[in-house]
mmCIF file as Biopython writes it, N, C-alpha, C and O atoms, coordinates in Angstrom:
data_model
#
loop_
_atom_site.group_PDB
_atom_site.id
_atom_site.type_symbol
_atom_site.label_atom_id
_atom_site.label_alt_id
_atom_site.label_comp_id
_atom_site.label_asym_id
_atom_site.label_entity_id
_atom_site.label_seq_id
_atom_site.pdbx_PDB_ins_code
_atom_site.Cartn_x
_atom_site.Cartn_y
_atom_site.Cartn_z
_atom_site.occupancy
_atom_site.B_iso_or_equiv
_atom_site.auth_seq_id
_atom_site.auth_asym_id
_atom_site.pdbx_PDB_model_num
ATOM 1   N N  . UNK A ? 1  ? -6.300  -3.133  7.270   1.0 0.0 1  A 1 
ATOM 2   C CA . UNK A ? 1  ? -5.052  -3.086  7.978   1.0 0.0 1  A 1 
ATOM 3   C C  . UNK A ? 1  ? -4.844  -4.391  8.709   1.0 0.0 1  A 1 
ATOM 4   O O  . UNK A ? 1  ? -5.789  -5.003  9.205   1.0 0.0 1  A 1 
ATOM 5   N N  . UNK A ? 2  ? -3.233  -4.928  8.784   1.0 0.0 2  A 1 
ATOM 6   C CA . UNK A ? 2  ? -3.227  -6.392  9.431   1.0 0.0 2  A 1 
ATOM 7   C C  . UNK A ? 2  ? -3.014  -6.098  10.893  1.0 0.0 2  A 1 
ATOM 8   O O  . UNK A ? 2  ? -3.317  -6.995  11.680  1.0 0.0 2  A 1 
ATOM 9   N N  . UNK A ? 3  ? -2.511  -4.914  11.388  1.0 0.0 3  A 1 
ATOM 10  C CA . UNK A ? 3  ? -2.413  -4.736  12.791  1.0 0.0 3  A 1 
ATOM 11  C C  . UNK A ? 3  ? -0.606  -4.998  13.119  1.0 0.0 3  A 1 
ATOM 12  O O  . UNK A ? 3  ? -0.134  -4.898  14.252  1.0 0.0 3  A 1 
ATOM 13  N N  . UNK A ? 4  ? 0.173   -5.322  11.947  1.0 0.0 4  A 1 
ATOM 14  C CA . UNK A ? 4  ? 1.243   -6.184  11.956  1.0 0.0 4  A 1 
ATOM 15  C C  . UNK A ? 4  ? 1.192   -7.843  12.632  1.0 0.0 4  A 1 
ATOM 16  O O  . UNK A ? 4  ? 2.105   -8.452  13.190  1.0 0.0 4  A 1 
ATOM 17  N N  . UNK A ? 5  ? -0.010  -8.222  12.392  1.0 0.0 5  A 1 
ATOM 18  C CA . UNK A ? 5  ? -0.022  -10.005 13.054  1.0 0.0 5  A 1 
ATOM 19  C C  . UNK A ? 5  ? -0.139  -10.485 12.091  1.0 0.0 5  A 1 
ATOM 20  O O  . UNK A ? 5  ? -0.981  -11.381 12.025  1.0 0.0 5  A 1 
ATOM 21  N N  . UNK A ? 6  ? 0.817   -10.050 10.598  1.0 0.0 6  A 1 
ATOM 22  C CA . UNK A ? 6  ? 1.032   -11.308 9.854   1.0 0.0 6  A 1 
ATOM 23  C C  . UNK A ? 6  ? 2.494   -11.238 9.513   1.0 0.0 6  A 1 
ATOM 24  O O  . UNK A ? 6  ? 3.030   -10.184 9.854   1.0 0.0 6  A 1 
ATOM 25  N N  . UNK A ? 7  ? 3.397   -12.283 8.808   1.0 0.0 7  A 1 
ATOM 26  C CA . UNK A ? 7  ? 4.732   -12.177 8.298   1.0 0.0 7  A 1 
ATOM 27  C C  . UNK A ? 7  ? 4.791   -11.382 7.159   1.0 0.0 7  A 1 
ATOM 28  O O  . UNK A ? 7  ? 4.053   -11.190 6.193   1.0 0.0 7  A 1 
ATOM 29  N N  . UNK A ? 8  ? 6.074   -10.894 7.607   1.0 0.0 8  A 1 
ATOM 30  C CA . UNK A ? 8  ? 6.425   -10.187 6.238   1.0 0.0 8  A 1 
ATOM 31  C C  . UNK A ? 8  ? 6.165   -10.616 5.011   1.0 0.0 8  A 1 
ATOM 32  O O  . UNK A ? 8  ? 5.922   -11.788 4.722   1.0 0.0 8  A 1 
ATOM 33  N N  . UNK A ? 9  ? 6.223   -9.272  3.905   1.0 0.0 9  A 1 
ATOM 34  C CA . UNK A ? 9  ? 6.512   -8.046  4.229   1.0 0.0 9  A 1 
ATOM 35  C C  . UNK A ? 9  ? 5.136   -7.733  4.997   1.0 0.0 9  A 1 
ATOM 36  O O  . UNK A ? 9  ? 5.188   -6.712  5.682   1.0 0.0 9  A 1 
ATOM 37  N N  . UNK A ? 10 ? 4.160   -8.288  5.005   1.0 0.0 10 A 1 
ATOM 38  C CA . UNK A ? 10 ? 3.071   -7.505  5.374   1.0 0.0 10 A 1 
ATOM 39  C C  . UNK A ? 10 ? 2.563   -7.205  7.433   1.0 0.0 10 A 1 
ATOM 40  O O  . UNK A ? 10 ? 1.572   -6.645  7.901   1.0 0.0 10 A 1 
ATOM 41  N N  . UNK A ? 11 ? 3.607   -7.788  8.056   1.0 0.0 11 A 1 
ATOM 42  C CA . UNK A ? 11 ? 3.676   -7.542  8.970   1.0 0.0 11 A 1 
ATOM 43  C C  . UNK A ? 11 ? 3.873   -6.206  10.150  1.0 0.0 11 A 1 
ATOM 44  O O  . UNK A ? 11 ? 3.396   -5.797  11.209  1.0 0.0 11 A 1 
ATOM 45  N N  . UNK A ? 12 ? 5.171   -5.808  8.896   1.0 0.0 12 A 1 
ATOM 46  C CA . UNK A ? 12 ? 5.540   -4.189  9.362   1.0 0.0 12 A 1 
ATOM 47  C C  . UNK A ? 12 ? 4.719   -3.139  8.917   1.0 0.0 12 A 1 
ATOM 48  O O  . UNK A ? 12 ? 5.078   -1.997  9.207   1.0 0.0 12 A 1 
ATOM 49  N N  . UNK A ? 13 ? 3.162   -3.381  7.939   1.0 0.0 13 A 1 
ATOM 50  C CA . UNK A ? 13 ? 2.130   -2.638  7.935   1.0 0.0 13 A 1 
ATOM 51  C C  . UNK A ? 13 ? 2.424   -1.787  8.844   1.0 0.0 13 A 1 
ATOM 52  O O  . UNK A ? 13 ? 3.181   -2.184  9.729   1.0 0.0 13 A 1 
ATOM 53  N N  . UNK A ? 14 ? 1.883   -0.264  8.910   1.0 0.0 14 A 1 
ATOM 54  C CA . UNK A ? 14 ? 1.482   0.856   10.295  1.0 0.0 14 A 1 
ATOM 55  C C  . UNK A ? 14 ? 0.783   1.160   9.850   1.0 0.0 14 A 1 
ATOM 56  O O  . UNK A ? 14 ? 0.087   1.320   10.853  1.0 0.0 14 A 1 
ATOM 57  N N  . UNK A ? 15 ? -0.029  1.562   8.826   1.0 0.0 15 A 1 
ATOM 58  C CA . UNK A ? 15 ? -1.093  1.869   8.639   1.0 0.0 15 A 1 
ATOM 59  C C  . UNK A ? 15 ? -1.648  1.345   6.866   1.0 0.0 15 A 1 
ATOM 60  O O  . UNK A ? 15 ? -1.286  0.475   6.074   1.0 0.0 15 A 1 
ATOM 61  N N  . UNK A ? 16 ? -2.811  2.561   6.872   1.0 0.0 16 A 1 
ATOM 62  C CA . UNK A ? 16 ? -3.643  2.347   5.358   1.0 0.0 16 A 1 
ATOM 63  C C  . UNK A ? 16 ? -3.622  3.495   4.835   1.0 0.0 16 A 1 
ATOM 64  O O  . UNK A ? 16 ? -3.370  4.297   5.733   1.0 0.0 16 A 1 
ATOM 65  N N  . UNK A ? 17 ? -3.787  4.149   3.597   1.0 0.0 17 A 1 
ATOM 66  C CA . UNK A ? 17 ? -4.313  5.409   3.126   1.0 0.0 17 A 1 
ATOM 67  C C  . UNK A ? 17 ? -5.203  5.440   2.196   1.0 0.0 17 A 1 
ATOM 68  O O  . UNK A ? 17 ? -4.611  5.179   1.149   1.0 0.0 17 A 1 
ATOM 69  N N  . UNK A ? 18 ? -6.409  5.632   1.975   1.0 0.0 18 A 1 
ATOM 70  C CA . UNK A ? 18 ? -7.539  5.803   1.219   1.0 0.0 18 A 1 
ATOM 71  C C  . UNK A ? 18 ? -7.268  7.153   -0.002  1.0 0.0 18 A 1 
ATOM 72  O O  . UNK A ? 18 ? -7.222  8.376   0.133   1.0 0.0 18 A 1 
ATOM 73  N N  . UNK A ? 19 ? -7.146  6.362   -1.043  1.0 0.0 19 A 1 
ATOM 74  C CA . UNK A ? 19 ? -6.605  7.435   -2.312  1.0 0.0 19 A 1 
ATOM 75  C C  . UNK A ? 19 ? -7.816  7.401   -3.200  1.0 0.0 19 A 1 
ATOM 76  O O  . UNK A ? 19 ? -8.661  6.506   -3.238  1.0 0.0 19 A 1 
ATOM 77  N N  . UNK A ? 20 ? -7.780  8.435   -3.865  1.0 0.0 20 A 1 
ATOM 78  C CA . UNK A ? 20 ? -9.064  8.658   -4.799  1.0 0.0 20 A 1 
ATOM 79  C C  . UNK A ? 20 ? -8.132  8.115   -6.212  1.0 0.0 20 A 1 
ATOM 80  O O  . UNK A ? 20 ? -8.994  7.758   -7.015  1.0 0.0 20 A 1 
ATOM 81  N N  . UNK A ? 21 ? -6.934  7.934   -6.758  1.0 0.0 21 A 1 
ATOM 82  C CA . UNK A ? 21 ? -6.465  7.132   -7.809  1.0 0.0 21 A 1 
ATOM 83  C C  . UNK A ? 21 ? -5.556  6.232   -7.317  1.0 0.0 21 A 1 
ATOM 84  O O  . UNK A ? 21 ? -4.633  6.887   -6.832  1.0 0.0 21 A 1 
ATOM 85  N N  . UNK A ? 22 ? -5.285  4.627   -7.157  1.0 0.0 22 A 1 
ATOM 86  C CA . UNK A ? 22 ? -4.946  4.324   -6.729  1.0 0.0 22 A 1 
ATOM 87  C C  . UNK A ? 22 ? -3.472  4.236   -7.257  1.0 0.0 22 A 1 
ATOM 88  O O  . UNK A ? 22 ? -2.446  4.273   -6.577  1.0 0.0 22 A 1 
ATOM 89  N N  . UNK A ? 23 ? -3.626  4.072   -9.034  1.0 0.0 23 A 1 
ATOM 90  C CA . UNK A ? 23 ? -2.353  4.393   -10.045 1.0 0.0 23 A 1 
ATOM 91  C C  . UNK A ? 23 ? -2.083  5.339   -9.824  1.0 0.0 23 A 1 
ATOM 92  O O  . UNK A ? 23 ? -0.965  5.173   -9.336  1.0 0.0 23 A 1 
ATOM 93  N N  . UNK A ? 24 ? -2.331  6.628   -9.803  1.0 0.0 24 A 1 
ATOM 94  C CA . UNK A ? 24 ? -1.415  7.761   -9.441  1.0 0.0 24 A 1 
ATOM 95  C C  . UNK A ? 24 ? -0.798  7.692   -8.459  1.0 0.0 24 A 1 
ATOM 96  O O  . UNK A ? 24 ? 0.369   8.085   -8.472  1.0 0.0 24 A 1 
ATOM 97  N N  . UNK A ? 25 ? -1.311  7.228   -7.410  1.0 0.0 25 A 1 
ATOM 98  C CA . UNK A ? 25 ? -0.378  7.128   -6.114  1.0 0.0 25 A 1 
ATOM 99  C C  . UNK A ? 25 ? 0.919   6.161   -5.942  1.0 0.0 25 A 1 
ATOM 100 O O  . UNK A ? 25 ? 1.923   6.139   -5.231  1.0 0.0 25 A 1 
ATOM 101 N N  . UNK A ? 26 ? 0.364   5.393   -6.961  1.0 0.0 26 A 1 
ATOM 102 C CA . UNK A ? 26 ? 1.645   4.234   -7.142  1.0 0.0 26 A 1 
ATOM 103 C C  . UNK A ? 26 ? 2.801   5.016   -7.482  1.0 0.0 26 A 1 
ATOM 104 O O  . UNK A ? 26 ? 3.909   4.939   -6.951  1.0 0.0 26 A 1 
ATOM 105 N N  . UNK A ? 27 ? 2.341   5.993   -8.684  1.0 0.0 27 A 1 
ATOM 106 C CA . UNK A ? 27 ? 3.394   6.250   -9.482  1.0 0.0 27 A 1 
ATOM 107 C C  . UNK A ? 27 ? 3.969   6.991   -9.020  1.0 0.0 27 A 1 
ATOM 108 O O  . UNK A ? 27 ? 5.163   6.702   -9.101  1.0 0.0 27 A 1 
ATOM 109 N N  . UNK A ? 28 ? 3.711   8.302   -8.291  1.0 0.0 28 A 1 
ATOM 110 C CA . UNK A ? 28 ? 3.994   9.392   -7.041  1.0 0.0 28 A 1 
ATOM 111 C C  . UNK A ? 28 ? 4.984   8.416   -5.872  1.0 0.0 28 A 1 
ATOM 112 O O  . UNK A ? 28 ? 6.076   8.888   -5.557  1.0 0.0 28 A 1 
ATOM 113 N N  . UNK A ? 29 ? 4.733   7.638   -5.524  1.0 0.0 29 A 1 
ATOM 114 C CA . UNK A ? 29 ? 4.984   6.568   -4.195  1.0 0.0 29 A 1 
ATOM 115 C C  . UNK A ? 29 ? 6.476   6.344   -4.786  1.0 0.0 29 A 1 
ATOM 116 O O  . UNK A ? 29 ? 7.456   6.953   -4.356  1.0 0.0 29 A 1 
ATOM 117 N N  . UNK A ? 30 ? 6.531   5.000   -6.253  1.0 0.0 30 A 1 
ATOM 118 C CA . UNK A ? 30 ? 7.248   4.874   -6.629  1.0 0.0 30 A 1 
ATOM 119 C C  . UNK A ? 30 ? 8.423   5.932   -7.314  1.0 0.0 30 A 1 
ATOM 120 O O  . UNK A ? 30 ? 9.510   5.410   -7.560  1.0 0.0 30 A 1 
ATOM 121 N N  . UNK A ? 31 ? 8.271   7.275   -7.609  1.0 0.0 31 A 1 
ATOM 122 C CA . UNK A ? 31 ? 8.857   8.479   -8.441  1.0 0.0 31 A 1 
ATOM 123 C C  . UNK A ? 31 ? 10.047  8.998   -6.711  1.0 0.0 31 A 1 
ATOM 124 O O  . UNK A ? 31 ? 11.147  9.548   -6.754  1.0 0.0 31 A 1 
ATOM 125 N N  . UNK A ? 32 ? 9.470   8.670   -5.760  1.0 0.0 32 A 1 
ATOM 126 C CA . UNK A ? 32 ? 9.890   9.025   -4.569  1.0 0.0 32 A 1 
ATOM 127 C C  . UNK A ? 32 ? 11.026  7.698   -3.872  1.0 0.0 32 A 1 
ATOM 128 O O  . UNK A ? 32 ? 11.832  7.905   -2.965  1.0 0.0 32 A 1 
ATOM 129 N N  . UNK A ? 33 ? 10.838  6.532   -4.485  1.0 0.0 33 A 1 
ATOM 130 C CA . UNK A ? 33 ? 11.933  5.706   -4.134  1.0 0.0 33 A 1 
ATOM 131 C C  . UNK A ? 33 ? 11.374  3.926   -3.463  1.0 0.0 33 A 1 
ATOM 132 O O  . UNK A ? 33 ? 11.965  2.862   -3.279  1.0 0.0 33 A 1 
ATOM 133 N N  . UNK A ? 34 ? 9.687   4.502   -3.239  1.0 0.0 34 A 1 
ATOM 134 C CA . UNK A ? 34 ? 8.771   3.311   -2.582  1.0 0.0 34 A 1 
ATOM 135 C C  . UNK A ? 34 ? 9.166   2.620   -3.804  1.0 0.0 34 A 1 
ATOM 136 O O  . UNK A ? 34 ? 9.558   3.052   -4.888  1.0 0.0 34 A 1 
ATOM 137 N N  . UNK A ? 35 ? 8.908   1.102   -3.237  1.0 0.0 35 A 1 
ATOM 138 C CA . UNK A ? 35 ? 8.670   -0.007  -3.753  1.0 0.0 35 A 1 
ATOM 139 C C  . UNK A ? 35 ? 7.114   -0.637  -3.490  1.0 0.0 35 A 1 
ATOM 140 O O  . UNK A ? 35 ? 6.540   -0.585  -2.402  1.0 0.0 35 A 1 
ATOM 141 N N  . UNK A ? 36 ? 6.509   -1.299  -4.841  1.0 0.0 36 A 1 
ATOM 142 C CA . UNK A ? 36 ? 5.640   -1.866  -4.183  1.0 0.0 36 A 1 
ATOM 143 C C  . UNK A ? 36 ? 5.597   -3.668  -4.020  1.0 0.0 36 A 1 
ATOM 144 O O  . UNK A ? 36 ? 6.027   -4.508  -4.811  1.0 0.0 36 A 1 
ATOM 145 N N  . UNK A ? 37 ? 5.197   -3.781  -3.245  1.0 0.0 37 A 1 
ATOM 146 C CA . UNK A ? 37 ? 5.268   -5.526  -2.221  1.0 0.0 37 A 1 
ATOM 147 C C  . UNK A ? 37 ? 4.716   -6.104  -2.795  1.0 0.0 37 A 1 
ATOM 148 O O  . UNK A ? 37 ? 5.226   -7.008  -3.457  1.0 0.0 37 A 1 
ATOM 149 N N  . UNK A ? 38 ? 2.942   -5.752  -2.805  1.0 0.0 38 A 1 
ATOM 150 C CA . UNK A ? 38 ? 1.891   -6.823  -3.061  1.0 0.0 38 A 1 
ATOM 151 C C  . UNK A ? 38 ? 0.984   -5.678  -3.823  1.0 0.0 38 A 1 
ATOM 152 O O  . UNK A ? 38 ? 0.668   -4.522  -3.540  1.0 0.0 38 A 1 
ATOM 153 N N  . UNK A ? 39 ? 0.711   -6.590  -4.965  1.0 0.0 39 A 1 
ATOM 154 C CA . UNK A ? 39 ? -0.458  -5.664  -6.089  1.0 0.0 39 A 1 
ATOM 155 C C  . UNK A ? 39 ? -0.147  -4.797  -6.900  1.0 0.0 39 A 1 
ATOM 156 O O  . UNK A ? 39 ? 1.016   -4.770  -7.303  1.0 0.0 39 A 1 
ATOM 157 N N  . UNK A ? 40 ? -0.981  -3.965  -7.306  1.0 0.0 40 A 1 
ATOM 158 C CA . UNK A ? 40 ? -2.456  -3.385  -6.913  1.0 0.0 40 A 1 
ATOM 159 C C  . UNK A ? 40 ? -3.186  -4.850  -7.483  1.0 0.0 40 A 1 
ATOM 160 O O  . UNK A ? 40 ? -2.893  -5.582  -8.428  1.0 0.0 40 A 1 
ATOM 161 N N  . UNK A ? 41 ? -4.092  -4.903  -6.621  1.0 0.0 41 A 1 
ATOM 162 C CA . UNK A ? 41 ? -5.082  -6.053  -6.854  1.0 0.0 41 A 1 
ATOM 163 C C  . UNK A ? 41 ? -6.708  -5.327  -6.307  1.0 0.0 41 A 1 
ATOM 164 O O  . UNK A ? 41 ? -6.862  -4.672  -5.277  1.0 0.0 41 A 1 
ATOM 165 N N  . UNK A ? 42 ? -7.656  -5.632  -7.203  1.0 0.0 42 A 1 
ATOM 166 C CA . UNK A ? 42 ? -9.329  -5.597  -6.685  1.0 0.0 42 A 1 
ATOM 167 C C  . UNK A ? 42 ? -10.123 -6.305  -6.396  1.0 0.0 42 A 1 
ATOM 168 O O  . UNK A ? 42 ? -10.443 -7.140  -7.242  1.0 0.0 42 A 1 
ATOM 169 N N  . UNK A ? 43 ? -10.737 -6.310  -5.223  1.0 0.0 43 A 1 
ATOM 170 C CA . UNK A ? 43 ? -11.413 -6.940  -4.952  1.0 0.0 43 A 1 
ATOM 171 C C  . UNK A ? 43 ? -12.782 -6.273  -4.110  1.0 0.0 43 A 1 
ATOM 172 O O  . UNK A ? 43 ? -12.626 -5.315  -3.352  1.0 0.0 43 A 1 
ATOM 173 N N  . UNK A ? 44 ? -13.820 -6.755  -4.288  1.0 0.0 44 A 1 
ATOM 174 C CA . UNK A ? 44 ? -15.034 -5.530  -4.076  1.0 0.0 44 A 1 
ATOM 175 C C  . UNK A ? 44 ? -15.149 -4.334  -4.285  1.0 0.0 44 A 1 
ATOM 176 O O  . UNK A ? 44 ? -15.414 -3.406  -3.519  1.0 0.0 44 A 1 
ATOM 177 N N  . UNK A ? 45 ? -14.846 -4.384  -5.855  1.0 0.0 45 A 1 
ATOM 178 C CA . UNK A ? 45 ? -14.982 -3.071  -6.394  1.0 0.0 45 A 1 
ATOM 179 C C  . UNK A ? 45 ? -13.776 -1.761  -5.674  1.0 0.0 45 A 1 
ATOM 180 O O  . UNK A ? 45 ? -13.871 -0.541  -5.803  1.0 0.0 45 A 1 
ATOM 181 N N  . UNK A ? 46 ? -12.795 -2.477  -4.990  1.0 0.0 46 A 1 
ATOM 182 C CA . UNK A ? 46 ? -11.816 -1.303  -4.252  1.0 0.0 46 A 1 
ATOM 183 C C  . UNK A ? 46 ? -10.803 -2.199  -4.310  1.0 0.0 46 A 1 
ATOM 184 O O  . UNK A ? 46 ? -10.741 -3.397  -4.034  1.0 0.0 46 A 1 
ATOM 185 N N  . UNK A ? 47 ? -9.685  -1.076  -4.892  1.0 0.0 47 A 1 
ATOM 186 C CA . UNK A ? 47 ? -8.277  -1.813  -5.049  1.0 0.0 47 A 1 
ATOM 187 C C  . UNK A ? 47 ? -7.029  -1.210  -4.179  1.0 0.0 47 A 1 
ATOM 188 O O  . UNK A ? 47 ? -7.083  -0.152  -3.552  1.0 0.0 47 A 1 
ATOM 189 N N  . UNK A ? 48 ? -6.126  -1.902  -4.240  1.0 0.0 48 A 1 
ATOM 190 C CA . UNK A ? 48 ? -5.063  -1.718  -2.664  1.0 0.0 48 A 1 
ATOM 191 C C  . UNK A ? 48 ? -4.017  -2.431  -3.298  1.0 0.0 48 A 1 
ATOM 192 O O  . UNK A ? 48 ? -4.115  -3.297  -4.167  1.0 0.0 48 A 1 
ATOM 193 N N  . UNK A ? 49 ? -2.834  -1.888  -2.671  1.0 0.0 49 A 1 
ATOM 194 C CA . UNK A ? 49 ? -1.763  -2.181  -2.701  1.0 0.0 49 A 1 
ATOM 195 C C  . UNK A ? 49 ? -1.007  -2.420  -1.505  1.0 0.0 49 A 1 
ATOM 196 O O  . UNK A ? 49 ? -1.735  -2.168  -0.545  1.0 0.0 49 A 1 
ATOM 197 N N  . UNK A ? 50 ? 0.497   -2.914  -1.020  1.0 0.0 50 A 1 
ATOM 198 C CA . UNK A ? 50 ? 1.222   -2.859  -0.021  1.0 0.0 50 A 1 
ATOM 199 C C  . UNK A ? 50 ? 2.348   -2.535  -0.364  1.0 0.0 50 A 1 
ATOM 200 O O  . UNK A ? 50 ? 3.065   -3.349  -0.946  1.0 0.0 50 A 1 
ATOM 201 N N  . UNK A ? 51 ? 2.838   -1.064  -0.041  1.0 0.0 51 A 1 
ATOM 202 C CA . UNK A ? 51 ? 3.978   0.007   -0.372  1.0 0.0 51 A 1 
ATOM 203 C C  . UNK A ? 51 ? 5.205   -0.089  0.769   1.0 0.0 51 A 1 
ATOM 204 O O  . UNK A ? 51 ? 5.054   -0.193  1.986   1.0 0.0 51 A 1 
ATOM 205 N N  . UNK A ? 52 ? 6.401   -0.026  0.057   1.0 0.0 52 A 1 
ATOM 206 C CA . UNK A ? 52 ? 7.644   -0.228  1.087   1.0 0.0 52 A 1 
ATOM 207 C C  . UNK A ? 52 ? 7.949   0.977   0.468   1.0 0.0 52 A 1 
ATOM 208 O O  . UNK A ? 52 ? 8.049   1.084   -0.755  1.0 0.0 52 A 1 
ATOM 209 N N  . UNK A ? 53 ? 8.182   2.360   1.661   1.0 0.0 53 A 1 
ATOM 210 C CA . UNK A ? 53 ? 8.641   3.218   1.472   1.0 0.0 53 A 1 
ATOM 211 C C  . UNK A ? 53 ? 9.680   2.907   2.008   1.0 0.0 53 A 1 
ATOM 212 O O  . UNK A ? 53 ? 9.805   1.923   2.737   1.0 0.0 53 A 1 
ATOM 213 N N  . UNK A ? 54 ? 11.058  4.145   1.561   1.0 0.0 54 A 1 
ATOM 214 C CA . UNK A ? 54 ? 12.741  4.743   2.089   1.0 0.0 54 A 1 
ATOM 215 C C  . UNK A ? 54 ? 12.182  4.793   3.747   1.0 0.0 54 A 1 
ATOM 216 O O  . UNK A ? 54 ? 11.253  5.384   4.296   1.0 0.0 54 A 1 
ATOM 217 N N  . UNK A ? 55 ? 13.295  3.820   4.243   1.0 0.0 55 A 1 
ATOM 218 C CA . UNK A ? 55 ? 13.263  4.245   5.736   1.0 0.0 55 A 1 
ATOM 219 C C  . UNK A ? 55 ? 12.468  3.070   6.240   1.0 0.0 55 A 1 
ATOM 220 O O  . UNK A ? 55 ? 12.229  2.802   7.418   1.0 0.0 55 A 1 
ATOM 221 N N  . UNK A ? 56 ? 12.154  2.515   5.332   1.0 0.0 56 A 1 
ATOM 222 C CA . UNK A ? 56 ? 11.252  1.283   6.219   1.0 0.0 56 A 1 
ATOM 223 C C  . UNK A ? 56 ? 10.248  1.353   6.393   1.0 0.0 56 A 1 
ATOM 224 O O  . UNK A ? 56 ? 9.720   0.339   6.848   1.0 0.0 56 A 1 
ATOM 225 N N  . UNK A ? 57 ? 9.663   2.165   6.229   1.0 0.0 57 A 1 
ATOM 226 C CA . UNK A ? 57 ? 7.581   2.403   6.403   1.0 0.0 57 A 1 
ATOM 227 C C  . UNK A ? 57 ? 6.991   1.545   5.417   1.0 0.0 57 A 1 
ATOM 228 O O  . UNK A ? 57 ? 7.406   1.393   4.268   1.0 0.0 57 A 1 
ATOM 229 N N  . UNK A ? 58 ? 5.815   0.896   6.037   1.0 0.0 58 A 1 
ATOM 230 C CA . UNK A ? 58 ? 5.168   -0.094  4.965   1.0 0.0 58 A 1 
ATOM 231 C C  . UNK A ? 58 ? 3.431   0.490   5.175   1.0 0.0 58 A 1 
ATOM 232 O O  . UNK A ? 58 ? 3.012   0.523   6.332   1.0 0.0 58 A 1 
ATOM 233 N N  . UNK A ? 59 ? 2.773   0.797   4.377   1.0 0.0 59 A 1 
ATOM 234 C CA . UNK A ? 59 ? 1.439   1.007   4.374   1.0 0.0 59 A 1 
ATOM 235 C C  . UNK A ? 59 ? 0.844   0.045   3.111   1.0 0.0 59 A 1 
ATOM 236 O O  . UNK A ? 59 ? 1.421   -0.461  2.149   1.0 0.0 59 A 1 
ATOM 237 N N  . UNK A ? 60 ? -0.645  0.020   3.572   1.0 0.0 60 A 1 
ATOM 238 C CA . UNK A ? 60 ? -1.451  -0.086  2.752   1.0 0.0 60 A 1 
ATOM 239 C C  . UNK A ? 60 ? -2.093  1.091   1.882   1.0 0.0 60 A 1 
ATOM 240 O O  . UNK A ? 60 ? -2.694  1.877   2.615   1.0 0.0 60 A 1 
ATOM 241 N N  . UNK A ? 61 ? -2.140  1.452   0.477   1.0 0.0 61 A 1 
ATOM 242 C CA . UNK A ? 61 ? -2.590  2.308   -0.069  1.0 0.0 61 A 1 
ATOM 243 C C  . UNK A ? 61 ? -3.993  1.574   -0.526  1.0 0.0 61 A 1 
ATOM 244 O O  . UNK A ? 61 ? -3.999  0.349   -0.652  1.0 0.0 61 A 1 
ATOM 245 N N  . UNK A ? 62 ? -5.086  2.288   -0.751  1.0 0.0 62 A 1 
ATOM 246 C CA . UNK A ? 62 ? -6.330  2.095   -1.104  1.0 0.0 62 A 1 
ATOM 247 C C  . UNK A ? 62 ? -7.094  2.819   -1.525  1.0 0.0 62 A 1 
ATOM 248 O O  . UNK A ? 62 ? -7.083  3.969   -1.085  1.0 0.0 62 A 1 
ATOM 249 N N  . UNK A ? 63 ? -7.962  2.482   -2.435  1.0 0.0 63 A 1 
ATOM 250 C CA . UNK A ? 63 ? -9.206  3.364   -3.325  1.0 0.0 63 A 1 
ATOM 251 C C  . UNK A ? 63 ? -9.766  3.715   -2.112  1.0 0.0 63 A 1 
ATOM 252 O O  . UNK A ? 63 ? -9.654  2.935   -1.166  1.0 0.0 63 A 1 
ATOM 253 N N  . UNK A ? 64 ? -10.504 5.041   -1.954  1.0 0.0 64 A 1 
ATOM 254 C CA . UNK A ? 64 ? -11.703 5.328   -1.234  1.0 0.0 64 A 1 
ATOM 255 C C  . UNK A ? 64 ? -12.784 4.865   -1.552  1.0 0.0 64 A 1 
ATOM 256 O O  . UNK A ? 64 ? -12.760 4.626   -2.759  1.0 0.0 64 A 1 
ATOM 257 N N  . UNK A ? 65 ? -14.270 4.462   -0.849  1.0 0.0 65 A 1 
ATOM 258 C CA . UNK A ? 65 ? -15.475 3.782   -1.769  1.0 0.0 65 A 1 
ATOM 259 C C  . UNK A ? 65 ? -16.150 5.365   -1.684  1.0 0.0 65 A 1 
ATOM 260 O O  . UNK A ? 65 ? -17.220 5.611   -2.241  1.0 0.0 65 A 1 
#
């Protein structure tokens, strides 16, 4: 999580969510109207994305380890 102390989009972050598929959640996220920002990208074996949901909510989605 950046805490929001970086520039957009990744600034308005509020939180993270730890997903057990990280593609399914995309596709669920996106089927609902989210956009995604940045990724999915991996790195240490755990991959993440940065989701712009309806309404303005921005999270980080993420693999669980």
């Amino acid at each position: 999580m950046t805490d929001g102390h970086l520039p957009y989009p990744f600034g308005r972050e509020l939180t993270g969510y730890g997903v057990p598929d990280l593609g399914a959640a995309l596709e669920r996220a996106k089927g609902a109207g989210a956009s995604v920002l940045w990724g999915p990208v991996t790195a240490g074996g755990r991959g993440s994305a940065m989701v712009h949901f309806p309404g303005g909510y921005v999270a980080e989605l993420h693999t669980e380890r």
